[in-house]
C-alpha positions in Angstrom: -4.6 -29.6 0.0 -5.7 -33.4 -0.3 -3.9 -35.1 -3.8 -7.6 -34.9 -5.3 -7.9 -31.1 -5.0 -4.1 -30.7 -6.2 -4.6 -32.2 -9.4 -7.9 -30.4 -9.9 -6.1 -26.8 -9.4 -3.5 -27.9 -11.1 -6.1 -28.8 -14.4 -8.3 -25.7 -13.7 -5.1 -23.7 -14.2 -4.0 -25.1 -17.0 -6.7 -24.6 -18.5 -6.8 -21.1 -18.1 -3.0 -20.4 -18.7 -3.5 -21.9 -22.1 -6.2 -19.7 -22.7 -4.5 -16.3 -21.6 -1.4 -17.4 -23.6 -3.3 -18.1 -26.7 -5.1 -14.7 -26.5 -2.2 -12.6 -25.6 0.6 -12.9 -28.0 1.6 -9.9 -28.1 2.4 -9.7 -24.4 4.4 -12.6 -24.5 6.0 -11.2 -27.2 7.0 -8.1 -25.1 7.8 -9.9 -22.3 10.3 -12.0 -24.3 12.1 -8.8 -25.6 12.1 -7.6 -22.0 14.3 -10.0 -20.5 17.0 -9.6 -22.9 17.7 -6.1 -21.0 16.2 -6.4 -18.1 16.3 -10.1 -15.1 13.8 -11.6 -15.8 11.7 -9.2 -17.8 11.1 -7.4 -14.8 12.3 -4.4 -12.7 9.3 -4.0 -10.2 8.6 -7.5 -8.9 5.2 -6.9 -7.8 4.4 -7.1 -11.3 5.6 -10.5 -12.5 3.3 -13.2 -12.4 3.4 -16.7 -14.6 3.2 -17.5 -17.2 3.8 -13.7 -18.3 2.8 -11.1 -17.4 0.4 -8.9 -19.4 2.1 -5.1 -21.2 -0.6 -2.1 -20.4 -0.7 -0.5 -23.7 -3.4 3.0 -22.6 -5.3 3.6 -19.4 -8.7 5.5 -18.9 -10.8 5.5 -15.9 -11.1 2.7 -14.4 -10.0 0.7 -17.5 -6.8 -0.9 -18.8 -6.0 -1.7 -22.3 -3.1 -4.2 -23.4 -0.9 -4.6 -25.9 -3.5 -7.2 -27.6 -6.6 -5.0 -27.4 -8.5 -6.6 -24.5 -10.2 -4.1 -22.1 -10.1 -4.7 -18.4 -11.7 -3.1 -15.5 -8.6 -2.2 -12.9 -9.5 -3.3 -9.1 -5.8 -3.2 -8.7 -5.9 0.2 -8.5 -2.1 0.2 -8.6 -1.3 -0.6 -5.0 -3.4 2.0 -4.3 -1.6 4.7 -5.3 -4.1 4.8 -8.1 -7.0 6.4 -6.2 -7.4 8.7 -8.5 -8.0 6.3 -12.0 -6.0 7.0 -15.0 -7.6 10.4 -16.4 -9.0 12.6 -13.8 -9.4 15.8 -16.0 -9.1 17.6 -12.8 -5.1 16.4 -11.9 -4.7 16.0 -15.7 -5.3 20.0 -16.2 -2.8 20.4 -13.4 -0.6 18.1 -14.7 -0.9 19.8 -18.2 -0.7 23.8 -16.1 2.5 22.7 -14.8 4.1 21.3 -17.7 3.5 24.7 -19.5 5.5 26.4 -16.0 8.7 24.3 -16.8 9.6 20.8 -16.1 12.1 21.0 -13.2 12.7 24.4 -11.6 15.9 23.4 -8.9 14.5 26.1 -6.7 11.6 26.3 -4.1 8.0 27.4 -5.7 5.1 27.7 -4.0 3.1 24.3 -4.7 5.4 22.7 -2.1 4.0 24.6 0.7 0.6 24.6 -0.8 0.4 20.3 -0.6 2.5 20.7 2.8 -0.1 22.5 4.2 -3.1 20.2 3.0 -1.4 17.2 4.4 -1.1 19.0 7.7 -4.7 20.0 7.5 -5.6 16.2 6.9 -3.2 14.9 9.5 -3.2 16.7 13.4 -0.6 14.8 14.5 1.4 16.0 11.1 3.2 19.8 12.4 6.2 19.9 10.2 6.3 17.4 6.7 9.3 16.8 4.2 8.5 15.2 0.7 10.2 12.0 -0.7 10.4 10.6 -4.1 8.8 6.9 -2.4 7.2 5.8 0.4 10.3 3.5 1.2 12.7 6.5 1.3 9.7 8.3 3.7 10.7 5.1 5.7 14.6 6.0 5.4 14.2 9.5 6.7 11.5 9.4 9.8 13.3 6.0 10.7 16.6 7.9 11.1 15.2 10.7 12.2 14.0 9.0 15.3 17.7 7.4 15.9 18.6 10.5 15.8 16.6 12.0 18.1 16.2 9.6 20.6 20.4 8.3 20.4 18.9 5.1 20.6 19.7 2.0 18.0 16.6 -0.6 18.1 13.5 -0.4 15.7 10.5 -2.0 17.0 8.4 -3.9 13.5 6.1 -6.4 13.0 6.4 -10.0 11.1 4.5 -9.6 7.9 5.2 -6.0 7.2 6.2 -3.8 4.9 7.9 -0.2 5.2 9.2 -0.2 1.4 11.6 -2.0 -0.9 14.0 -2.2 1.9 12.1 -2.9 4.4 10.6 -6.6 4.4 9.8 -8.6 7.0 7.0 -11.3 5.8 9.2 -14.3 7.4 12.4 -12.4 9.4 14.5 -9.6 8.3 15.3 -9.6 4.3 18.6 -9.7 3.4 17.8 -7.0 1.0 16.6 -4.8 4.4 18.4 -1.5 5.2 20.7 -3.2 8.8 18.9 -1.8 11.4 18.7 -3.6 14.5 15.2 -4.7 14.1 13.2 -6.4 17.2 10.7 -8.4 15.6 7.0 -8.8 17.6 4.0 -10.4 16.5 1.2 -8.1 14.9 -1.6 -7.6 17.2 -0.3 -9.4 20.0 0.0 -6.9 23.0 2.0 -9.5 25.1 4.4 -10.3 22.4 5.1 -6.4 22.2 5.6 -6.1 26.1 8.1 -8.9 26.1 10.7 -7.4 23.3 10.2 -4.1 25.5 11.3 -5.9 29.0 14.0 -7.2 27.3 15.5 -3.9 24.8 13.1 -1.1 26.3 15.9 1.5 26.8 17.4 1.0 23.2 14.2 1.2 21.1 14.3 4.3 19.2 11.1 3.9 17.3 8.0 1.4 17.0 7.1 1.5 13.2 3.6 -0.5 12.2 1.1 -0.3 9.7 -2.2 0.2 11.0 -3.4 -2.1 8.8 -0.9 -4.8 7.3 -0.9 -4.4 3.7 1.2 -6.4 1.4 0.9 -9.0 4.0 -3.2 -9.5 3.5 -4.9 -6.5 4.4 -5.0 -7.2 8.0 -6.4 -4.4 10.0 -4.9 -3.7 13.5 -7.5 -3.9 16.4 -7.8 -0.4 18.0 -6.5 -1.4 21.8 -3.2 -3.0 20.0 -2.7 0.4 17.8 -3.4 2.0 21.1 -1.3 0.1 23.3 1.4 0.7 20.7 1.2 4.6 21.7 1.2 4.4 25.0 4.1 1.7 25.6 6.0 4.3 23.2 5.5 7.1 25.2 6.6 5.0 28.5 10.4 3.8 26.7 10.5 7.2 25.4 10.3 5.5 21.6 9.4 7.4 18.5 5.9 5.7 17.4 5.8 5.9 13.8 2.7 5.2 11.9 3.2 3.7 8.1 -0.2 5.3 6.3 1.9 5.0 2.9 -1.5 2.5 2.2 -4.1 3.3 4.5 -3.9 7.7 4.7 -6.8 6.8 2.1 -9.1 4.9 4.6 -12.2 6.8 6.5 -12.6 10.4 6.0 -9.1 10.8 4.2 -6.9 11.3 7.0 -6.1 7.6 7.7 -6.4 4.9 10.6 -4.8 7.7 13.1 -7.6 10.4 12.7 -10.5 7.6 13.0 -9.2 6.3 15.7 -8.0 9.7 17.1 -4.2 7.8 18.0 -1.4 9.9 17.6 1.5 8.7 16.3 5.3 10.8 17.0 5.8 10.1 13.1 3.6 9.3 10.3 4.9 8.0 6.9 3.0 8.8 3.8 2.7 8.1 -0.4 1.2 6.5 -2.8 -2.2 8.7 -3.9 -1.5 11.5 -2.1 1.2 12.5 -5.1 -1.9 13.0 -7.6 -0.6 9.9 -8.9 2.9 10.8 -9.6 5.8 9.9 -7.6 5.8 10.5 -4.2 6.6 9.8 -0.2 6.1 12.0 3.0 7.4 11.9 6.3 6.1 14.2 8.7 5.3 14.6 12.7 6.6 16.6 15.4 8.0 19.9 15.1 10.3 18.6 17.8 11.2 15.7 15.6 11.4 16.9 12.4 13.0 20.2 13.3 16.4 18.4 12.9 16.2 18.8 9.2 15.7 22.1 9.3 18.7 23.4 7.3 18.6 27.1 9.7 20.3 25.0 12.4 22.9 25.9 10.8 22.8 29.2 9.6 23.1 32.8 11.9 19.3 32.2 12.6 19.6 29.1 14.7 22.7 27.5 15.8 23.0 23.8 15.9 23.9 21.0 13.3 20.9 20.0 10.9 20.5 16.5 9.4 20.8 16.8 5.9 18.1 15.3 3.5 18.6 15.7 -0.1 16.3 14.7 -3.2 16.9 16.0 -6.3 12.9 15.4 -7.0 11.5 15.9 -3.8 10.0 18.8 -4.6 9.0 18.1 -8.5 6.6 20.1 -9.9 4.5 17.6 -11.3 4.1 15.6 -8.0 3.3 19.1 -6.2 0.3 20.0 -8.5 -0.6 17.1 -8.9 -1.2 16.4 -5.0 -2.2 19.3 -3.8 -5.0 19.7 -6.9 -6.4 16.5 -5.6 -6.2 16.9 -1.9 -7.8 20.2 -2.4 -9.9 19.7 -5.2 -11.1 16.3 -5.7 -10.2 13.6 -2.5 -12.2 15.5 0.0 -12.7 14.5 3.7 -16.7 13.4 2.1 -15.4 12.0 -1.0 -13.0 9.6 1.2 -15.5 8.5 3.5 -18.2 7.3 0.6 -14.9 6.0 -1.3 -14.7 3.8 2.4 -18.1 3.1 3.0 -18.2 1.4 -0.9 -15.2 -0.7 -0.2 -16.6 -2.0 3.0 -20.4 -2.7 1.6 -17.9 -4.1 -1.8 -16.0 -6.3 0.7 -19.2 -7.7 2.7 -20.5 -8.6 -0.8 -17.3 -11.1 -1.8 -17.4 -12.6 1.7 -21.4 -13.3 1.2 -20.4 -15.1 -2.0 -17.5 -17.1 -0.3 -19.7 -18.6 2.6 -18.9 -22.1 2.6 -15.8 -21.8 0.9 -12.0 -21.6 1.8 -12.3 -17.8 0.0 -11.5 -14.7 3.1 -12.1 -11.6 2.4 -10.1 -9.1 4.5 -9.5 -5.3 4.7 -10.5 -1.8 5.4 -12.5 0.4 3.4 -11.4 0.4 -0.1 -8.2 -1.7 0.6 -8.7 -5.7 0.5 -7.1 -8.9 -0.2 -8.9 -12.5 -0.8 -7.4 -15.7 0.4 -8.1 -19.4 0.3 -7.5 -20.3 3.9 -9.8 -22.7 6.1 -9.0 -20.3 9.3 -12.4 -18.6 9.7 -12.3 -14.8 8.9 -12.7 -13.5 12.5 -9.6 -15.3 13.2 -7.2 -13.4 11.4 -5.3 -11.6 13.3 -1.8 -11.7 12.0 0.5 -13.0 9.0 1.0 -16.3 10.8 -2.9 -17.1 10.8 -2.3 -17.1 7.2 0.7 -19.2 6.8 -1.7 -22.5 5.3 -3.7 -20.5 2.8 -2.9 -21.7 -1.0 -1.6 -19.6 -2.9 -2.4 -22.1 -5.8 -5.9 -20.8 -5.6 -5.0 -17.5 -6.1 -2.9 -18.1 -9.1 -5.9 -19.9 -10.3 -8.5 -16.7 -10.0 -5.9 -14.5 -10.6 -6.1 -15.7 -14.3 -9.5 -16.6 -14.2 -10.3 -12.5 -13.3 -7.9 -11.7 -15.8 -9.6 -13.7 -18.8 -12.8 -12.2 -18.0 -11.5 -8.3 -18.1 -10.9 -7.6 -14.7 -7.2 -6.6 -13.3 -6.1 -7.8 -10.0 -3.2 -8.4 -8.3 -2.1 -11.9 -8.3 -2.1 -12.0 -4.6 -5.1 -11.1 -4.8 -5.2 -7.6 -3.7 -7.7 -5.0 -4.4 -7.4 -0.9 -3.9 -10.3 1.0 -5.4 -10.6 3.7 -7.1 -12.8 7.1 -7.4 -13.1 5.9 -10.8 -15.1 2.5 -10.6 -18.9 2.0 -10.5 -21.5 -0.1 -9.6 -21.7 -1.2 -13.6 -17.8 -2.3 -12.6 -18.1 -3.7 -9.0 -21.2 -5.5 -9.7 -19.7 -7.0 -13.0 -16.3 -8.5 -10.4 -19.2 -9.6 -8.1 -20.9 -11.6 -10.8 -17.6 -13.0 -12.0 -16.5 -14.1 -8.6 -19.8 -16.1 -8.2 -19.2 -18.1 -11.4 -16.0 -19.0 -10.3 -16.8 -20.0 -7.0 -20.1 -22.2 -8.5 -17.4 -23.5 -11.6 -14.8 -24.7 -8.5 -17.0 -25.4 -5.7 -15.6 -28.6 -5.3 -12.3 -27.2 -5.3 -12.7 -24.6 -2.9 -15.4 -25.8 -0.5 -14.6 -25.9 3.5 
């Protein structure tokens, strides 16, 4: 950014970080006590953001309140995992139900089987499932399960994604990863794919990609790349894992794979689809998965099982919880007007952005803005992103926040069943005072 425009953002968010400070003291004064027990204040790090960030005292709906009264709208929608909003009476009477059964049984019961079979109902390529506690131990599990079954050591990813805490690859492998041997390619990039497979084709056990990158901008994959994906799998004999942990919301409700009609060997799930209680999934096929079935080795089927253990795996509050809102409330119709909303919301915020540095990208209900000069088409992958500011961001991100709406400061976005038109047109009004107050800022 030129020296002008630096020392502009640089006012602009001053301005406004000495405005959210002065009306949130008591948020600074939780975050304060915070980091005396915990680094940095913080123990999810998604959640930090300068100069502190702001302590959620209730939730309703689709609204927030903080420790300082202030009411916000919530477009975060928390990572989408939030599909649901804060108080659907349906889940909550589930919720409540199951709380009157008994907190934690330590024995089968039959709302396991119940969301098990609405998830395979949602997902054909989904024969056999097994419940995490996270959509990064869903990761754990299918990733080993496809080592496993293929006696092969390499993992196919992509730069820019993200399988879970321990799973990061925005810039090259994290040292906080899980060691894998992990062939990076280039996200929608069909040669760069080919090329790792000439060189390691025989030793790839499994090709693990979002169909749309999530924490790495809401970057949609194109549908030939996805699809190229399953059938270069097939040829090495890899295990093609789909990551819907984010996008199983997207279209009719039974993510990219069903819209697209691409069927992935595995299929990683979370977020939402726990009724907004903890949860992951990992399911595929029967083939695959059988080798956590624990009759391998009992007198009904000989062989040695993979053992997969979770003391909350199957908690009772998760199981109601999903299965009441897979059955009951996020129907295959529901979804798909939940999608259509996010896309004609999306098409709105780029309309306001035109001849600005402000993107809009996504699917559906699942978006991210940037401040890049790269036009929108041309996004294909993390590193047609690399010279966005993130400045910018930090500037709307406390903007948004001082007017009542709750994003995340990347700038993400997951909607919820919960929101409006009173809500999205409200964020659409606020976005085009703040592109008319910093037009000079953020013009192309």
């Amino acid at each position: 950014m030129a020296t002008e425009k630096m020392q502009l953002a640089q006012e602009a968010y001053n301005t406004l970080a000495l405005e959210y400070t002065t009306n949130n003291p008591n948020s600074k004064a939780s975050y304060e006590i915070a980091t005396k027990s915990l680094p940095g204040g913080n123990t999810r790090t998604v959640l930090f953001y300068e100069p502190f960030p702001l302590y959620t005292e209730r939730a309703e709906g689709c609204h927030l309140w903080d420790v300082d009264g202030h009411k916000y709208v919530d477009l975060l929608g928390e990572y989408t995992a939030g599909l649901y909003g804060h108080s659907n009476p349906v889940i909550m009477d589930a919720i409540q139900a199951a709380l009157k059964r008994g907190l934690s049984f330590g024995s089968h019961h039959a709302d396991e089987a119940r969301l098990a079979q609405l998830i395979r109902d949602r997902f054909s390529s989904i024969e056999l499932v097994r419940f995490t506690n996270s959509g990064t131990e869903a990761t754990l599990m299918a990733l080993a399960a496809a080592k496993i079954y293929t006696n092969k050591s390499k993992i196919m990813v992509f730069e820019g994604g993200y399988h879970g805490g321990g799973f990061l690859f925005k810039s090259g492998p994290h040292p906080v990863n899980v060691p894998h041997e992990y062939l990076m390619a280039q996200y929608n990039d069909k040669n760069s794919v080919d090329g790792l497979i000439t060189a390691n084709g025989n030793d790839i056990a499994a090709i693990i990609v979002e169909p749309m990158i999530g924490s790495g901008g809401c970057i949609p994959g194109a549908p030939d790349f996805l699809a190229h994906l399953r059938k270069k799998a097939t040829e090495i004999g890899a295990v093609l894992v789909f990551d819907e942990v984010m996008t199983s919301r997207l279209y009719s409700g039974g993510g990219v794979q069903s819209e697209l009609g691409i069927t992935p060997d595995l299929t990683t799930l979370g977020k939402y689809i726990g009724g907004g209680m903890s949860f992951g999934a990992f399911g595929g096929k029967a083939d695959i998965m059988s080798i956590y079935d624990p009759r391998m080795t009992s007198t009904v089927r000989k062989g040695a099982s993979v053992p997969h253990a979770g003391t909350f795996n199957n908690n009772v509050l998760t199981m109601a919880a999903g299965s009441t809102g897979l059955e009951k409330v996020f129907s295959p119709d529901v979804a798909r007007t939940l999608h259509d909303c996010g896309e004609e919301f999306r098409g709105r915020l780029n309309a306001i952005a035109q001849g600005t540095t402000l993107r809009v990208t996504g699917c559906g209900s699942i978006m991210n803005l940037h401040f890049i000069a790269v036009p929108l088409e041309h996004i294909q992958n993390v590193r047609d992103l690399e010279d966005q500011n993130t400045f910018l961001l930090d500037v709307l991100h406390l903007y948004m926040l001082n007017q009542g709406f709750y994003v995340a400061r990347r700038g993400f976005i997951a909607l919820s069943l919960e929101l409006t038109a009173t809500e999205l047109d409200g964020f659409v009004e606020a976005l085009q005072v703040f592109v008319r107050k910093n037009y000079s800022l953020i013009s192309e």
